[in-house]
C-alpha positions as CSV (number, residue, x, y, z in Angstrom):
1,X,70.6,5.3,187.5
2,X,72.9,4.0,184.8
3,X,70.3,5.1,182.2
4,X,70.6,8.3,183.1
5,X,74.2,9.0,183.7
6,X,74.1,7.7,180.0
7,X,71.7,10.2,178.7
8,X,73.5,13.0,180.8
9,X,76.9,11.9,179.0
10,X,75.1,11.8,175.9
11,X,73.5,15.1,176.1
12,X,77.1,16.7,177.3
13,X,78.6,15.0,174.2
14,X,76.3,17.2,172.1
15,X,76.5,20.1,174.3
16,X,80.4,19.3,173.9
17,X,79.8,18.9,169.8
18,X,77.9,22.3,169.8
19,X,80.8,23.9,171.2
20,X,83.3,23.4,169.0
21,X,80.8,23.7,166.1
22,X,80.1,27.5,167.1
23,X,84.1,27.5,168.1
24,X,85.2,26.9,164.7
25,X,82.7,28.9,163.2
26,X,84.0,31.9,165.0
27,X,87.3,31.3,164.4
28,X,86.5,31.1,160.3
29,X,85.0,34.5,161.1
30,X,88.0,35.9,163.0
31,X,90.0,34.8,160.0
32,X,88.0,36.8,157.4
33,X,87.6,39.8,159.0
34,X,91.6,39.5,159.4
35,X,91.8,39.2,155.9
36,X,89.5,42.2,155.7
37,X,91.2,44.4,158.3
38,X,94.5,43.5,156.0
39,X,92.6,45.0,152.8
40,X,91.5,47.7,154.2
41,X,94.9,48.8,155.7
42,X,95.8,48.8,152.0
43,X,93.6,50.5,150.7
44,X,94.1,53.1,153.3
45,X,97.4,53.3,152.5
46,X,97.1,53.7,149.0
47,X,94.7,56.3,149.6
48,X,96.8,58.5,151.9
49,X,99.5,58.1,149.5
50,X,97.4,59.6,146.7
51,X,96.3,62.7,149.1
52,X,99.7,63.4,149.8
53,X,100.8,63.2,145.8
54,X,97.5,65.5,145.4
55,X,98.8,68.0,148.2
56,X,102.4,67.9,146.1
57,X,100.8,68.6,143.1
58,X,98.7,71.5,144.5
59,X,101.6,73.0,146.0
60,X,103.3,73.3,142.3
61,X,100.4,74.9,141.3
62,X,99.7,77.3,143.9
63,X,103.5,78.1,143.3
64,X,103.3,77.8,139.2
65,X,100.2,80.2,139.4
66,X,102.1,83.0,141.6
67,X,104.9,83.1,139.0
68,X,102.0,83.2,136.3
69,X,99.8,85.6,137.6
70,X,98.3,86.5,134.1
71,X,94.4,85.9,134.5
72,X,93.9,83.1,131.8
73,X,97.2,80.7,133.8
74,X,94.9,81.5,137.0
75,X,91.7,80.7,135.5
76,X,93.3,77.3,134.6
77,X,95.0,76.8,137.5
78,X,92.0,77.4,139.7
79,X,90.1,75.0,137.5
80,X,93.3,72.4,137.8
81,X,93.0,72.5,142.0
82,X,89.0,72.6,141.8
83,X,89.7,69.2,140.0
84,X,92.3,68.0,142.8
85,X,89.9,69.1,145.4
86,X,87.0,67.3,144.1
87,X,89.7,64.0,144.0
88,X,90.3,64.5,147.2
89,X,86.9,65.0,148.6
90,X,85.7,61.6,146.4
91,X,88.8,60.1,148.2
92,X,87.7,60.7,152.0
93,X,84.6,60.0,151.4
94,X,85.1,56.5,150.0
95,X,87.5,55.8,153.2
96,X,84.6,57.1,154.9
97,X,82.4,54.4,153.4
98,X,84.5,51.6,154.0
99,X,84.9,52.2,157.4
């Protein structure tokens, strides 16, 4: 009988040792994807920033190209916001990727 309350004690020990193997394993885990959710609010951020200084800038040019309506300054200026567009497309879709 004392033989096995020993073996049960001894299996519970490992049981016990298991436990805070796989605790501290998930707790690493919880700390990287932390560290990952902090990156990637970042990132975000710097993104969104970005658009908006994109939207800025088109708003110049949409206001630039109606006080230069000659057909050359519009030809330019549609290529200028076909440009910004494209940026801002390549922009979502890399937030889109990363999350």
């Amino acid at each position: 009988m004392a033989t096995e309350l020993t073996e049960q004690l001894t299996r519970l020990g490992h049981k016990a040792e298991l436990l805070v193997t796989r605790y501290e394993s998930l707790q690493s885990d919880v700390r990287r994807l932390r560290d990952e959710v902090v990156e990637l609010k970042s990132e975000l951020a710097a993104a969104n920033a970005t658009i908006e200084k994109l939207k800025v800038d088109n708003e110049y040019l949409r206001v630039s190209s109606a006080l230069a309506p000659d057909t050359e300054s519009a030809i330019k200026t549609r290529e200028i916001l076909s440009g910004l567009v494209r940026e801002i497309d390549a922009c979502v879709a890399d937030l889109k990727k990363e999350l």
